[in-house]
BALOBA-1460 file (C-alpha; in Angstrom, 3 decimals):
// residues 213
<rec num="1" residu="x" x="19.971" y="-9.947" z="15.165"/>
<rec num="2" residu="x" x="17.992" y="-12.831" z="16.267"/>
<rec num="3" residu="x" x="13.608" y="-13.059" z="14.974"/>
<rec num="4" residu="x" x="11.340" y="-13.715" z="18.393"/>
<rec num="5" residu="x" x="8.151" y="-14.836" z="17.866"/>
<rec num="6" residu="x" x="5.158" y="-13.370" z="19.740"/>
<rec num="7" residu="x" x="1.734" y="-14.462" z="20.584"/>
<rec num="8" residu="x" x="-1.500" y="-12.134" z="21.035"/>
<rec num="9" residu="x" x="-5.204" y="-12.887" z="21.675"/>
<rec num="10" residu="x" x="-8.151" y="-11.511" z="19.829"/>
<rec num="11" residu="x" x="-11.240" y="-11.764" z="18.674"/>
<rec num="12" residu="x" x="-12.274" y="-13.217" z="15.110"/>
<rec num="13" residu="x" x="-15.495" y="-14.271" z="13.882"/>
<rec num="14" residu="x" x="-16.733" y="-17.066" z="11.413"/>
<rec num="15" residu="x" x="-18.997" y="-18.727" z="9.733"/>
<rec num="16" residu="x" x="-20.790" y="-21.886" z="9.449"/>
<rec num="17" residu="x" x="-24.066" y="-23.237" z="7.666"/>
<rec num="18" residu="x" x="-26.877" y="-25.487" z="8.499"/>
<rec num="19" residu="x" x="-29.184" y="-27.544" z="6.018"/>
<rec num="20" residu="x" x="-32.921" y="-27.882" z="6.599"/>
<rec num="21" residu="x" x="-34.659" y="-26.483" z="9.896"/>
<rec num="22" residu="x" x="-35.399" y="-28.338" z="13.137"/>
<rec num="23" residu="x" x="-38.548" y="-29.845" z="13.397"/>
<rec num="24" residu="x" x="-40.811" y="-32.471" z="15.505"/>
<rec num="25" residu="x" x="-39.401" y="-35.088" z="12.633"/>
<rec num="26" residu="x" x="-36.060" y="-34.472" z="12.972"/>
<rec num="27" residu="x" x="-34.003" y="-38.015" z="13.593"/>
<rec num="28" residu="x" x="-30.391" y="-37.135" z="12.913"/>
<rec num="29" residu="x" x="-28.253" y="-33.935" z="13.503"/>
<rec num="30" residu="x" x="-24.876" y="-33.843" z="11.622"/>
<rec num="31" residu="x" x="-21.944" y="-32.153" z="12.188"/>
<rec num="32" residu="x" x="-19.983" y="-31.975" z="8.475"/>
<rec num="33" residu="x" x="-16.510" y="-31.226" z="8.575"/>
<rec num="34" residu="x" x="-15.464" y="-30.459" z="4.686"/>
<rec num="35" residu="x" x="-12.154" y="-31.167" z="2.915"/>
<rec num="36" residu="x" x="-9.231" y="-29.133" z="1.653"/>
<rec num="37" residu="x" x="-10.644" y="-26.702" z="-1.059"/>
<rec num="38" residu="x" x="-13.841" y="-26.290" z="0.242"/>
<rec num="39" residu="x" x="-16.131" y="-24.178" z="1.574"/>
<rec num="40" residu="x" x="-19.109" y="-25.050" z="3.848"/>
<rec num="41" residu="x" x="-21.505" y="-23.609" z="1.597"/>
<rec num="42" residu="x" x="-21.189" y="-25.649" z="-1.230"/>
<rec num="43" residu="x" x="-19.808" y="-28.793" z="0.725"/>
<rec num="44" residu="x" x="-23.594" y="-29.216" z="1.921"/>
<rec num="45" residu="x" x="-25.147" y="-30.301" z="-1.512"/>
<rec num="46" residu="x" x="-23.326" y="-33.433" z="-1.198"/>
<rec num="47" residu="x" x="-26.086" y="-33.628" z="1.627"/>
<rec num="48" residu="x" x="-29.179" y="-32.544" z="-0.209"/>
<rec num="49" residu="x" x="-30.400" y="-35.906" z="-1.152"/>
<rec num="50" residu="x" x="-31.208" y="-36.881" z="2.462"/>
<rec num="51" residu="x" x="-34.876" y="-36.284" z="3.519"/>
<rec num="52" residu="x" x="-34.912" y="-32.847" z="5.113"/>
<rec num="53" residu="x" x="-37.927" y="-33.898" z="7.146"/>
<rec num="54" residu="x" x="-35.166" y="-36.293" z="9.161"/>
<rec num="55" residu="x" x="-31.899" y="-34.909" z="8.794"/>
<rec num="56" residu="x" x="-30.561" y="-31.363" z="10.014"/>
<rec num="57" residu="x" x="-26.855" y="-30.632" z="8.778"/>
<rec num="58" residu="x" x="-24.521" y="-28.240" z="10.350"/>
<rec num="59" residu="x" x="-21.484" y="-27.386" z="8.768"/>
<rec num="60" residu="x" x="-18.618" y="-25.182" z="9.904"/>
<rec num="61" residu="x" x="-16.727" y="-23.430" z="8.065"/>
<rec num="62" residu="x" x="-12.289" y="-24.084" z="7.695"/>
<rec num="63" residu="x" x="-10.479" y="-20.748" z="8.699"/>
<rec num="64" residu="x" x="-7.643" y="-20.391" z="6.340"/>
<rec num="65" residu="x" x="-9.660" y="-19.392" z="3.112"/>
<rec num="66" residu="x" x="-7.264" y="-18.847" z="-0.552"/>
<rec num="67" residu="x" x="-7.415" y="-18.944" z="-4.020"/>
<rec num="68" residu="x" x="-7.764" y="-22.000" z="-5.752"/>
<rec num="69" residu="x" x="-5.561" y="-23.067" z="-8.357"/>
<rec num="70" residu="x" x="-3.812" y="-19.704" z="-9.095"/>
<rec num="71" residu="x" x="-6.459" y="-17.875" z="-10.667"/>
<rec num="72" residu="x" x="-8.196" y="-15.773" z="-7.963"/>
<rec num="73" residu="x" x="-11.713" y="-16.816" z="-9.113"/>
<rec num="74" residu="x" x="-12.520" y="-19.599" z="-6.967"/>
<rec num="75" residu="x" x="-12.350" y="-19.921" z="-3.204"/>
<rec num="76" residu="x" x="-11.423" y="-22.773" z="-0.866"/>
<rec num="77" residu="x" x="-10.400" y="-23.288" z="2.762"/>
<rec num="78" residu="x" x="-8.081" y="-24.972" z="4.681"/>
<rec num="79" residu="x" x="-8.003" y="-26.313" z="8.703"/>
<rec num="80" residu="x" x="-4.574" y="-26.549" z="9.635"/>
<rec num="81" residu="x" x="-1.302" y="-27.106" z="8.468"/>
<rec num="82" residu="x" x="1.806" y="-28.857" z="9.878"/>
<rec num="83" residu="x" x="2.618" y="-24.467" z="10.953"/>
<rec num="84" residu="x" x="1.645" y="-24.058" z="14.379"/>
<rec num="85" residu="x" x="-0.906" y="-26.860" z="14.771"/>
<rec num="86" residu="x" x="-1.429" y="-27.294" z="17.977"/>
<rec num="87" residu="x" x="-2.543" y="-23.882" z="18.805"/>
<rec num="88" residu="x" x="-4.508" y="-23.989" z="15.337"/>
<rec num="89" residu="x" x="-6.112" y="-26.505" z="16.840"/>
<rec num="90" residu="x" x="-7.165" y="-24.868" z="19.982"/>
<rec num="91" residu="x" x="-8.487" y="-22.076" z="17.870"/>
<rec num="92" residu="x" x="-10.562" y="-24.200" z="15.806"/>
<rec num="93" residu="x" x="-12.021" y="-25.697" z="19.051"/>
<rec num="94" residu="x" x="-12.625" y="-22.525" z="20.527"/>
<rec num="95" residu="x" x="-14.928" y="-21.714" z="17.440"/>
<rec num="96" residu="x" x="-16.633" y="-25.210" z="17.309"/>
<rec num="97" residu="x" x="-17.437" y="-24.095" z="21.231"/>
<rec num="98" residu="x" x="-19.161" y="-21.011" z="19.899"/>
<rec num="99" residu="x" x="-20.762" y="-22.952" z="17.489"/>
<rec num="100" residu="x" x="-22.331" y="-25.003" z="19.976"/>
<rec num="101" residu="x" x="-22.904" y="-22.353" z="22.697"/>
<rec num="102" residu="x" x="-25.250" y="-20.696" z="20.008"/>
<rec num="103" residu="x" x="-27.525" y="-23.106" z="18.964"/>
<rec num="104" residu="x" x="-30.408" y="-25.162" z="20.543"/>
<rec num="105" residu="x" x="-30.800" y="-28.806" z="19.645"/>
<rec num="106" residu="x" x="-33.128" y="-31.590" z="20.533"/>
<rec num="107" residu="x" x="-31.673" y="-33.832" z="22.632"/>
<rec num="108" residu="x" x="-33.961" y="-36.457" z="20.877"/>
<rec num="109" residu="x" x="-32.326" y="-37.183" z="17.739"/>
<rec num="110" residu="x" x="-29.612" y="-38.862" z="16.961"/>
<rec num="111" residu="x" x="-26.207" y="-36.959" z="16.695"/>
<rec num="112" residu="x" x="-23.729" y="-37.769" z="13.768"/>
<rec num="113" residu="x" x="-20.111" y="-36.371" z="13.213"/>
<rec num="114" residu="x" x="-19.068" y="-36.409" z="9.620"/>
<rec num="115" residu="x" x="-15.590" y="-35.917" z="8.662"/>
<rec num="116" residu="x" x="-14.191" y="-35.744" z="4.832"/>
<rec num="117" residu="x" x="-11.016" y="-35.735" z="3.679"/>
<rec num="118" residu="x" x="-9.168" y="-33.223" z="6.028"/>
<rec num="119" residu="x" x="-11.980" y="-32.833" z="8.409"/>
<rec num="120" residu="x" x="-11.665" y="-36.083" z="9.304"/>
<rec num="121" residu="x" x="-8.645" y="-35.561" z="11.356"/>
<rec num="122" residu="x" x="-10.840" y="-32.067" z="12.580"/>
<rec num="123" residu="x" x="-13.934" y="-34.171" z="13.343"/>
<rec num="124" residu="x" x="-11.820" y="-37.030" z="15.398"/>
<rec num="125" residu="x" x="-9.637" y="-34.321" z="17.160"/>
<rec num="126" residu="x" x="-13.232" y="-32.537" z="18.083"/>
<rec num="127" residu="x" x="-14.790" y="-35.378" z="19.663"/>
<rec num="128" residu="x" x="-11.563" y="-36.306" z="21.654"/>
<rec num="129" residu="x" x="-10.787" y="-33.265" z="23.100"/>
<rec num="130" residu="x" x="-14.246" y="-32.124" z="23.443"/>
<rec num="131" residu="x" x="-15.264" y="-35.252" z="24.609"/>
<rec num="132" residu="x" x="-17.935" y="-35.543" z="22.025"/>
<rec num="133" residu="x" x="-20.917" y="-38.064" z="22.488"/>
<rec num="134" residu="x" x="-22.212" y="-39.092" z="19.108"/>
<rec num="135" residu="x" x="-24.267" y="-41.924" z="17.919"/>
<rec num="136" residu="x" x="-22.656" y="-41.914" z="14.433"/>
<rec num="137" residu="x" x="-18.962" y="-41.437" z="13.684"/>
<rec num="138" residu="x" x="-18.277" y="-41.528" z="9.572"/>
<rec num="139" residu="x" x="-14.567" y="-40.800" z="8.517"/>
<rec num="140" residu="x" x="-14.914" y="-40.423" z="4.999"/>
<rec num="141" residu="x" x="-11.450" y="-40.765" z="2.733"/>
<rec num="142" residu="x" x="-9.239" y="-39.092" z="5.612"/>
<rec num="143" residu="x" x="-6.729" y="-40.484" z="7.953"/>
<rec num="144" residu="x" x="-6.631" y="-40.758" z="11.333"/>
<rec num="145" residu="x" x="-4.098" y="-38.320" z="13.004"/>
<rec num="146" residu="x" x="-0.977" y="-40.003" z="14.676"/>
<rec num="147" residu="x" x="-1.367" y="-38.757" z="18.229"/>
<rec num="148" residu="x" x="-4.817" y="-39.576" z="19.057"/>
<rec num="149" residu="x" x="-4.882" y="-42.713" z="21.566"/>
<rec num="150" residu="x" x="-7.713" y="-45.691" z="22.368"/>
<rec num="151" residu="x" x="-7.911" y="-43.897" z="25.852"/>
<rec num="152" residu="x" x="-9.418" y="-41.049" z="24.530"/>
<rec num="153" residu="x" x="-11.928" y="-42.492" z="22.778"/>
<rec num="154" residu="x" x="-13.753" y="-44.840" z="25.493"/>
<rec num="155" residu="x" x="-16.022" y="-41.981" z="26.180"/>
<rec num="156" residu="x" x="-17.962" y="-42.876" z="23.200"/>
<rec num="157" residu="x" x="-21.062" y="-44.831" z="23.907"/>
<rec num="158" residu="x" x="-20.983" y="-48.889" z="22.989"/>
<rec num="159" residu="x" x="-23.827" y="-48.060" z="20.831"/>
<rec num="160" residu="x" x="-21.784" y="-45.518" z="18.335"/>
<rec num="161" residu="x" x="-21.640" y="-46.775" z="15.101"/>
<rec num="162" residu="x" x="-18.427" y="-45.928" z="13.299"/>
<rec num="163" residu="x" x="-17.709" y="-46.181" z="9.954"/>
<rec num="164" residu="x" x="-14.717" y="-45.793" z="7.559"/>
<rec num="165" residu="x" x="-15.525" y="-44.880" z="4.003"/>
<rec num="166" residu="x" x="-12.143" y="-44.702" z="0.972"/>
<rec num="167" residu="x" x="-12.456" y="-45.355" z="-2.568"/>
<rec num="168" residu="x" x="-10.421" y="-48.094" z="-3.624"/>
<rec num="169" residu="x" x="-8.408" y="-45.913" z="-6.214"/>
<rec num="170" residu="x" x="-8.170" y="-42.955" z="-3.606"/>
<rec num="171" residu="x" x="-4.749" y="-41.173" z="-5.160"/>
<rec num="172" residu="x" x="-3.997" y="-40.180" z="-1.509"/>
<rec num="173" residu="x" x="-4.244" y="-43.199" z="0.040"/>
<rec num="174" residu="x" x="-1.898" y="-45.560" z="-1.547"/>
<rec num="175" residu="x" x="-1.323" y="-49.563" z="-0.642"/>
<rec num="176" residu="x" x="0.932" y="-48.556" z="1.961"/>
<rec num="177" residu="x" x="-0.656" y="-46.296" z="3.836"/>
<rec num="178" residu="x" x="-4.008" y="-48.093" z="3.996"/>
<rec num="179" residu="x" x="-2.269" y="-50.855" z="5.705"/>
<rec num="180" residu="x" x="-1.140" y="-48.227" z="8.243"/>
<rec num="181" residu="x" x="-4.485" y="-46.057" z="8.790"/>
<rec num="182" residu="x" x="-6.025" y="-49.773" z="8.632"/>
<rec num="183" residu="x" x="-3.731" y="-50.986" z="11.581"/>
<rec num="184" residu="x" x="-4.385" y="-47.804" z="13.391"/>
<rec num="185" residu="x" x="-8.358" y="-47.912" z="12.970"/>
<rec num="186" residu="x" x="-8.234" y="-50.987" z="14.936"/>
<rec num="187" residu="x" x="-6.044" y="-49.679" z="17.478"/>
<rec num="188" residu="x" x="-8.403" y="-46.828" z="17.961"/>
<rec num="189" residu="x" x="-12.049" y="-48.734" z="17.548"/>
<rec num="190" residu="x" x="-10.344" y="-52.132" z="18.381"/>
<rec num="191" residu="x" x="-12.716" y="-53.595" z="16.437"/>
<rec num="192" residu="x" x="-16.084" y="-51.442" z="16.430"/>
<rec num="193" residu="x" x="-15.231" y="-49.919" z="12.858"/>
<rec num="194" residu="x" x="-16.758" y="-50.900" z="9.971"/>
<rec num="195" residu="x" x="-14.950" y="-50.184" z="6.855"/>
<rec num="196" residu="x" x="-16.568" y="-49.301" z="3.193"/>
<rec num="197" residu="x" x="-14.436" y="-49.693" z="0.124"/>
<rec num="198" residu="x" x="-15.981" y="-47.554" z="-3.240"/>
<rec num="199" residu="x" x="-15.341" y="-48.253" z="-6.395"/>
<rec num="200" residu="x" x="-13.822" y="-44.827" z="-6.686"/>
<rec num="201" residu="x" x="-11.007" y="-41.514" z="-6.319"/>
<rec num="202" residu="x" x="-10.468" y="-39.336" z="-3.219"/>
<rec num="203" residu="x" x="-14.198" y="-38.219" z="-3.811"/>
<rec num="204" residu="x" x="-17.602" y="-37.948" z="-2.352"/>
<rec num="205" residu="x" x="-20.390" y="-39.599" z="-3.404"/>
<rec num="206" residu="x" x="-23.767" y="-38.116" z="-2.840"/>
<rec num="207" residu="x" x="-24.955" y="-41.800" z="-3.833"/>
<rec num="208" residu="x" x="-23.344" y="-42.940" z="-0.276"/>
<rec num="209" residu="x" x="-24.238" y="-39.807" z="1.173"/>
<rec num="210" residu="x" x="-27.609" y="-40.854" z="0.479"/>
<rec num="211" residu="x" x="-27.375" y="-44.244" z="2.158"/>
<rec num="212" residu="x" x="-26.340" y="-42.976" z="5.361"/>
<rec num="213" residu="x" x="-26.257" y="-43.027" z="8.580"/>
């Protein structure tokens, strides 16, 4: 007997959290896509330095939640895998459409898509299939994924500021590869990037948090 694999449609629903409230003050709106392991909850203290008066974080939330580490006490979540990611993808998207269908923003203040770790391949794939105009575009310790080309990116305004952030002792980004995601940052950005280097692991800082955008 041979296995056939099917495909339905349904409905699901999700979370996602915001930090601080909207007010006449607000400058900068982020959109904070969290790492492996996380959960959108806890991944927005790295943001609670920043003057809530200014800044106004959302965060949404990774699907795929599991146990961390074996012991069925703490929770993380994942985005995608290399199983089925394509139409992962396309899922995700669909939810970052709800997302965005429910809330009201200022058109005012400055927009800023944060990506960390694994998000940062969620945050770049967001704003080039979405077609996402941002002011800010921070890719913090994540790589770039393969298929995305320079042509989809020209919809970003010459004003974005984009900015690469690693540690320099990043266990998942050895020699090699930074030499690769460095080669295809300026394929992408041809040039536009501007690249931090940390004295640090594959971490986040709330001390850079601080400093940005």
């Amino acid at each position: 007997m041979e296995a056939e694999k099917h495909t339905v449609s349904y409905t699901s629903v999700n979370s996602f959290e915001s930090l601080n409230r909207l007010n006449p003050e607000t400058k900068y709106i982020w959109f904070a896509f969290h790492g492996m392991g996380h959960l959108s909850k806890y991944f927005l203290k790295y943001f609670e330095g920043l003057d809530p008066k200014l800044h106004y974080l959302i965060t949404p939330q990774a699907p795929s939640k599991y146990y961390l580490n074996g012991q069925f006490k703490h929770v993380g979540a994942s985005w995608l895998t290399k199983e089925d990611t394509a139409r992962e993808m396309e899922n995700i998207l669909s939810y970052l459409d709800a997302i965005m269908d429910n809330i009201s923003l200022p058109v005012n203040a400055e927009r800023i898509v944060f990506g960390y770790s694994q998000g940062v391949s969620i945050a770049l794939r967001w704003v080039v299939k979405r077609k996402v105009r941002c002011d800010h575009l921070i890719l913090y310790a994540g790589g770039i994924p393969e298929e995305i080309l320079p042509s989809e990116v020209t919809h970003l305004r010459e004003k974005t500021r984009i900015k690469i952030i690693v540690g320099d002792n990043d266990e998942y980004i050895t020699p090699e590869r930074w030499e690769k995601e460095k080669e295809k940052i300026e394929a992408l950005f041809q040039g536009k990037a501007e690249i931090e280097v940390f004295d640090g692991k594959h971490e986040i800082k709330k001390e850079i948090i601080n400093t940005l955008p």
